[in-house]
DRENTORLUM-152676 format. One line per field, with one value per atom (N, C-alpha, C): residue in one letter; chain; atom name; x, y, z. Coordinates in pm, 1 decimal. Layout:
N
rest A,... $
kette A,... $
atom CA,... $
X X,... $
Y Y,... $
Z Z,... $
// end
This chain:
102
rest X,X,X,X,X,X,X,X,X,X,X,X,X,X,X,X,X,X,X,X,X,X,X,X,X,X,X,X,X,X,X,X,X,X,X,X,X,X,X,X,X,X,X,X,X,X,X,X,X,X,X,X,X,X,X,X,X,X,X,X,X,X,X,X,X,X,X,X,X,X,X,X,X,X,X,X,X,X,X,X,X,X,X,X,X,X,X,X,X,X,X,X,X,X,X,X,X,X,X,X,X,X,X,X,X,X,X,X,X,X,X,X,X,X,X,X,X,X,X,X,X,X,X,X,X,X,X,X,X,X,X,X,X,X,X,X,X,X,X,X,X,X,X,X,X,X,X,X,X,X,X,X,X,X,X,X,X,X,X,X,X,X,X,X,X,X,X,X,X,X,X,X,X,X,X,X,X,X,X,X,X,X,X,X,X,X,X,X,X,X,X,X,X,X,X,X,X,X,X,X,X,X,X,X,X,X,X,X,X,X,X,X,X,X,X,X,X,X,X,X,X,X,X,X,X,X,X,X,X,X,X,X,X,X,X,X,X,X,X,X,X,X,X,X,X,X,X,X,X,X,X,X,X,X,X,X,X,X,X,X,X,X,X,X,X,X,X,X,X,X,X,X,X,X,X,X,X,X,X,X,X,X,X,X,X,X,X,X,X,X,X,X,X,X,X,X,X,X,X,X,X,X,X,X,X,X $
kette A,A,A,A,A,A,A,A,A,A,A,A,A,A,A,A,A,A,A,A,A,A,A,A,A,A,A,A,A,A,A,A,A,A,A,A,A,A,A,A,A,A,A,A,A,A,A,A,A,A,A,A,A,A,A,A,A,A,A,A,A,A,A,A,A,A,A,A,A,A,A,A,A,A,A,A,A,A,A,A,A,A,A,A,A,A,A,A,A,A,A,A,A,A,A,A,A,A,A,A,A,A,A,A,A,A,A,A,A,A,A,A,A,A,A,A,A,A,A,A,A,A,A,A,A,A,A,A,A,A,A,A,A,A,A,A,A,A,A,A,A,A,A,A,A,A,A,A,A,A,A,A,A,A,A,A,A,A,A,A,A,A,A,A,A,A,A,A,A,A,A,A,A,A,A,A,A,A,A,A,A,A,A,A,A,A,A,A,A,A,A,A,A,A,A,A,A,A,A,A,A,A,A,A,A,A,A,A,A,A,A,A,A,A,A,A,A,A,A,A,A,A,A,A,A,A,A,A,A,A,A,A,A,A,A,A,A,A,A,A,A,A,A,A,A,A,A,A,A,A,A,A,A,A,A,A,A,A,A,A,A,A,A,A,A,A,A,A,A,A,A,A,A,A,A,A,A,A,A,A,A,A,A,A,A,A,A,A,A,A,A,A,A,A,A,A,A,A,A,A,A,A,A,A,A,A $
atom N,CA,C,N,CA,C,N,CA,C,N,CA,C,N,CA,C,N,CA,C,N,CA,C,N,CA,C,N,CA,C,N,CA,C,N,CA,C,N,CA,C,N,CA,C,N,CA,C,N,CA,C,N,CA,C,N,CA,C,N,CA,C,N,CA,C,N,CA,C,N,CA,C,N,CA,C,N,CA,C,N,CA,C,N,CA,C,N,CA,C,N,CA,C,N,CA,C,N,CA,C,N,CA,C,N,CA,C,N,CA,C,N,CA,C,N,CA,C,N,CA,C,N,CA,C,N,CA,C,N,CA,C,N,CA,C,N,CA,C,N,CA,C,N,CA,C,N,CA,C,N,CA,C,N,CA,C,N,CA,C,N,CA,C,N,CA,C,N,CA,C,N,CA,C,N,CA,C,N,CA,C,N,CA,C,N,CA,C,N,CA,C,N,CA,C,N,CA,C,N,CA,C,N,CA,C,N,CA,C,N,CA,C,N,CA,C,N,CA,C,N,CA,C,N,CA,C,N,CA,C,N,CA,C,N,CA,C,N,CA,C,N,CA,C,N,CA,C,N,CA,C,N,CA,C,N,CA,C,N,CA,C,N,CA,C,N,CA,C,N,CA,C,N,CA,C,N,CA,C,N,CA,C,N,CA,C,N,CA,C,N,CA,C,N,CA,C,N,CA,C,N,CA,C,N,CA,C,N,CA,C,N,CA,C,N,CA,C,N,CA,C,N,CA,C,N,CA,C,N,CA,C,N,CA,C,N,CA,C,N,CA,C,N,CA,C,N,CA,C,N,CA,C,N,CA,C $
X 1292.8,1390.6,1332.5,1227.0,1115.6,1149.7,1095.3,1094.7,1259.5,1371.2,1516.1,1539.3,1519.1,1542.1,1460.5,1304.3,1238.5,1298.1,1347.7,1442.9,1549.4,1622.9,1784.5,1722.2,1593.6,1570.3,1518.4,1410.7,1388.9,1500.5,1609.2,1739.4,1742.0,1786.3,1825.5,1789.7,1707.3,1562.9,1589.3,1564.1,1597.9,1734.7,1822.2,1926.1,1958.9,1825.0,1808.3,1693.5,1641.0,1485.4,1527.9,1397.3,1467.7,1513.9,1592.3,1647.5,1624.4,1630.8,1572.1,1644.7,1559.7,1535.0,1638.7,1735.1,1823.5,1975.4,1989.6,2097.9,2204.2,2249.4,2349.6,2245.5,2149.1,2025.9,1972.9,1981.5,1925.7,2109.5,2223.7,2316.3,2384.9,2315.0,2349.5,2241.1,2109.5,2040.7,2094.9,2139.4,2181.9,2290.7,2454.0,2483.8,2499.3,2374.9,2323.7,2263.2,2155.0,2121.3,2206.6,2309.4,2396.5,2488.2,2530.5,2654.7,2537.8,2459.6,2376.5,2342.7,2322.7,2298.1,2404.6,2508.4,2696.3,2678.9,2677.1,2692.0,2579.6,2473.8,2411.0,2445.5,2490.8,2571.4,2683.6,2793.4,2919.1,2870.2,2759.0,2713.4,2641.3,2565.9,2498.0,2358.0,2300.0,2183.3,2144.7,2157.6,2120.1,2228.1,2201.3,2303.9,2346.6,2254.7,2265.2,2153.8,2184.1,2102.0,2118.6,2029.3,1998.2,1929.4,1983.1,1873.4,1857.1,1769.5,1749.9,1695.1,1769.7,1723.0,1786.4,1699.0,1764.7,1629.3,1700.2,1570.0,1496.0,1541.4,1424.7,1324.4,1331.2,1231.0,1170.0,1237.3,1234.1,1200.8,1054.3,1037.2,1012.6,1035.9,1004.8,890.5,778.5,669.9,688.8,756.9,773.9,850.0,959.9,1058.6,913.1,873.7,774.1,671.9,630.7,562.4,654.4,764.2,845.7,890.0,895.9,900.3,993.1,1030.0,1144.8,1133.3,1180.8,1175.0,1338.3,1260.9,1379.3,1290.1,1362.2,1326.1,1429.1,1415.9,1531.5,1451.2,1568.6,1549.2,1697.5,1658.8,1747.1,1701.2,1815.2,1810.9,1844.2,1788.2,1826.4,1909.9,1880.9,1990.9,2042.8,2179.7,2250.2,2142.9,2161.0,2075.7,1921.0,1883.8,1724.6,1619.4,1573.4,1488.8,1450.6,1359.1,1262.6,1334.3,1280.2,1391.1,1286.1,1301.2,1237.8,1259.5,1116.0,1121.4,1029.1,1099.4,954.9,1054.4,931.6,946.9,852.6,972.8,937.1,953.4,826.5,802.6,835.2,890.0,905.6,836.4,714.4,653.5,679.2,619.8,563.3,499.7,427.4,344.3,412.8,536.2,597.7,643.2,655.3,756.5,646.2,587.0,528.1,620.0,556.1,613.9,537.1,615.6,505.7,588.1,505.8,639.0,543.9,666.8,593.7,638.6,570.8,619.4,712.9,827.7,882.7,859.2 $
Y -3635.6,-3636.5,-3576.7,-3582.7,-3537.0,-3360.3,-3327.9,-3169.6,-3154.1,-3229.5,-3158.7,-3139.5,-3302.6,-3275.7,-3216.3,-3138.9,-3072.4,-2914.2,-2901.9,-2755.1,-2789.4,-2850.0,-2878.3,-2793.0,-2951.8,-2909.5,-2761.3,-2690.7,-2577.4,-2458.1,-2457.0,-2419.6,-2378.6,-2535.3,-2532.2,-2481.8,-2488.7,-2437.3,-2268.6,-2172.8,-2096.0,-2008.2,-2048.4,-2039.7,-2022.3,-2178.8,-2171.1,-2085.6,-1998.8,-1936.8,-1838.3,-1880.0,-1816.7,-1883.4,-1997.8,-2089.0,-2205.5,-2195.5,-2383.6,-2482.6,-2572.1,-2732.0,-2811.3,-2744.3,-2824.5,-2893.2,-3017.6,-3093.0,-2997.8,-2886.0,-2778.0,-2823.0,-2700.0,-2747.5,-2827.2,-2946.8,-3045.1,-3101.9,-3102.5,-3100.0,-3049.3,-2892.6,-2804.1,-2840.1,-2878.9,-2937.6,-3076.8,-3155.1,-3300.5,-3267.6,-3196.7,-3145.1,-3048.0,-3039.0,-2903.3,-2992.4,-3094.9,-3162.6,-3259.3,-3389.9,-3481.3,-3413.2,-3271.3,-3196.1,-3246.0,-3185.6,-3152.2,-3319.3,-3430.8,-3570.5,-3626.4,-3567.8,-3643.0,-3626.0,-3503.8,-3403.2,-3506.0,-3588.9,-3647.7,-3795.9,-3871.6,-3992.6,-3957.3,-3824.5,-3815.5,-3867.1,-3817.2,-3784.0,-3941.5,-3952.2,-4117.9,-4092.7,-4000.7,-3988.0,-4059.7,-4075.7,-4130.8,-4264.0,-4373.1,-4485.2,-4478.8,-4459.6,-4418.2,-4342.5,-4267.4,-4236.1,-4219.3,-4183.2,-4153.6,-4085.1,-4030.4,-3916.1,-3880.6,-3886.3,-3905.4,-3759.8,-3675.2,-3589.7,-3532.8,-3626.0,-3614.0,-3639.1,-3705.0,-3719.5,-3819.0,-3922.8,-3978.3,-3961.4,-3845.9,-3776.2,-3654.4,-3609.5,-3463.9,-3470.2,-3541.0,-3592.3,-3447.2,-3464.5,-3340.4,-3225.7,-3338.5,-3301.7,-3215.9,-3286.1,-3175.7,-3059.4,-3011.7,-2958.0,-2849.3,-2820.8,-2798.1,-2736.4,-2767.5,-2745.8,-2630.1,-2614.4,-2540.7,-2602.8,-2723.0,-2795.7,-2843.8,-2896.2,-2981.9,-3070.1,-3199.6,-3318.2,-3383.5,-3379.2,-3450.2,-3576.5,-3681.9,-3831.6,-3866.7,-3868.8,-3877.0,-4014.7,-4101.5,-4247.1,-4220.7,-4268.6,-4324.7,-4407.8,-4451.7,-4570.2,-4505.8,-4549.9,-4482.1,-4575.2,-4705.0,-4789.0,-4910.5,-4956.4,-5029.1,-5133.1,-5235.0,-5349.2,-5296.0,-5173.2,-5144.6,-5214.3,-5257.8,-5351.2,-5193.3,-5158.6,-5075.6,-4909.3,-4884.8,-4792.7,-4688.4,-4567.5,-4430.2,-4351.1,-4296.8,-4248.0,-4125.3,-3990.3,-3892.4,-3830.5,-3772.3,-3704.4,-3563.2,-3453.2,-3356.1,-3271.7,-3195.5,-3108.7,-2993.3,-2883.0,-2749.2,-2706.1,-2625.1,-2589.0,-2386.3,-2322.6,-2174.2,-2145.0,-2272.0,-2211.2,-2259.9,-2318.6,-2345.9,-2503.3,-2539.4,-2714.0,-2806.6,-2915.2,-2995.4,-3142.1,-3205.3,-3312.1,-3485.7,-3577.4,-3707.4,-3777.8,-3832.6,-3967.3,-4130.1,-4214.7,-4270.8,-4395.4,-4566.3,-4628.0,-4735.1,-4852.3,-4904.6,-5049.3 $
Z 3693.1,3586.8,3459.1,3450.8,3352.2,3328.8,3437.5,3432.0,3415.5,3430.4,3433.1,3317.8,3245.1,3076.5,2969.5,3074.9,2961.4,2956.4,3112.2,3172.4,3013.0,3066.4,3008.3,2831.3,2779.4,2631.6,2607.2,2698.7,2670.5,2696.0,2747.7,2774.7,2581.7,2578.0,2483.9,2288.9,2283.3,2250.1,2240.2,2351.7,2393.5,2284.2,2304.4,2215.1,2071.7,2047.5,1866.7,1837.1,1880.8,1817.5,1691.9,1598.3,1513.0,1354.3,1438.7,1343.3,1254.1,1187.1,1138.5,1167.4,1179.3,1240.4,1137.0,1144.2,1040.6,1104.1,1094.0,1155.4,1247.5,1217.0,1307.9,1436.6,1404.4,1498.8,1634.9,1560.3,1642.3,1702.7,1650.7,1710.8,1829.4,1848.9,1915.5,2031.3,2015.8,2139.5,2180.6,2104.6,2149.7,2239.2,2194.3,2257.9,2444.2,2371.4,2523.7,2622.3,2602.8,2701.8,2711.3,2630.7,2702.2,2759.4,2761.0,2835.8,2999.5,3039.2,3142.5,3197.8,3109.4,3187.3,3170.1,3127.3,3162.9,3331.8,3335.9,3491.3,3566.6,3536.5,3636.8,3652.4,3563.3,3550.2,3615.3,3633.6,3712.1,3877.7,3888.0,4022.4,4094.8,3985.5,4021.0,4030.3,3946.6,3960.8,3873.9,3741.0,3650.9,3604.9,3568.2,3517.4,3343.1,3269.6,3110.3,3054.7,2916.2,2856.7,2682.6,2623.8,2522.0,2448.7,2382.8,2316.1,2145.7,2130.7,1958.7,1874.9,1865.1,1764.1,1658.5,1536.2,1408.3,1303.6,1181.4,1090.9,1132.8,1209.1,1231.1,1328.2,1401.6,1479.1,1476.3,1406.7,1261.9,1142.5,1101.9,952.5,939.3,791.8,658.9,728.5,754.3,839.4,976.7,1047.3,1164.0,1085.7,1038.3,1004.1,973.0,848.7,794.9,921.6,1041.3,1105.6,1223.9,1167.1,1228.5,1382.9,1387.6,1502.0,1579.2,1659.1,1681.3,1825.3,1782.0,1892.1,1942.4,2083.4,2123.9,2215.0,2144.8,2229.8,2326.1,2474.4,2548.6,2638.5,2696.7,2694.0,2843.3,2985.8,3042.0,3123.3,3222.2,3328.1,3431.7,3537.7,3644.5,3796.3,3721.7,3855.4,3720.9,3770.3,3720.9,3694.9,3579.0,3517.2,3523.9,3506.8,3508.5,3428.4,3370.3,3308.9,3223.5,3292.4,3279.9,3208.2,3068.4,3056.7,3021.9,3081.7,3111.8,2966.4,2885.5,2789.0,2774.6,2757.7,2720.8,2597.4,2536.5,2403.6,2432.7,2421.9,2397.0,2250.5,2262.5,2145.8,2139.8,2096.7,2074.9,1957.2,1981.2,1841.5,1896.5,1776.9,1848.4,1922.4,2004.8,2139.4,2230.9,2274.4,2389.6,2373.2,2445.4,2459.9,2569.5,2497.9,2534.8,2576.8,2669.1,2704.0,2705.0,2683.3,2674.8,2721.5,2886.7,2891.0,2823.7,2807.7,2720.5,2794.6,2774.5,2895.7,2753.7,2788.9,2638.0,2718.4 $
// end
């Protein structure tokens, strides 16, 4: 699931080069990847998700570093305890990934 939503974010990514890290921005990736994990919740691959990219994962600091994050968060079976989190980076050398455990 890792590599789909780092596919989906660098997709998306892709699109904005160029541009600044400014709310349109990070809209147009929030956008681009929940279009792509609607399509896996239709199906039953995934049960929920979430995804966070805005100022509070976009400080001044990243912005500035020409950067941009997306924190994406799902479940993958009904009542999961356990909820699946990586945070990827987009800088000028390519899109890094971190899964992280919550």
């Amino acid at each position: 699931m890792r590599k789909y939503i780092k596919k989906k974010f660098t997709e998306a990514i892709q699109e904005k080069i160029g541009e600044p890290n400014n709310s349109v921005s990070r809209l147009f990736i929030l956008r681009y990847v929940s279009g792509s994990l609607n399509e896996l919740i239709s199906i039953g691959t995934i049960y929920q998700f979430k995804l966070i990219c805005d100022n509070t994962n976009n400080t001044p600091k990243t912005i500035d570093e020409n950067s941009v994050v997306l924190d994406a968060y799902w479940t993958e079976i009904y009542g999961q305890e356990i909820e699946n989190h990586v945070k990827l980076i987009a800088t000028s050398r390519g899109i890094s990934s971190t899964e992280l455990t919550n």
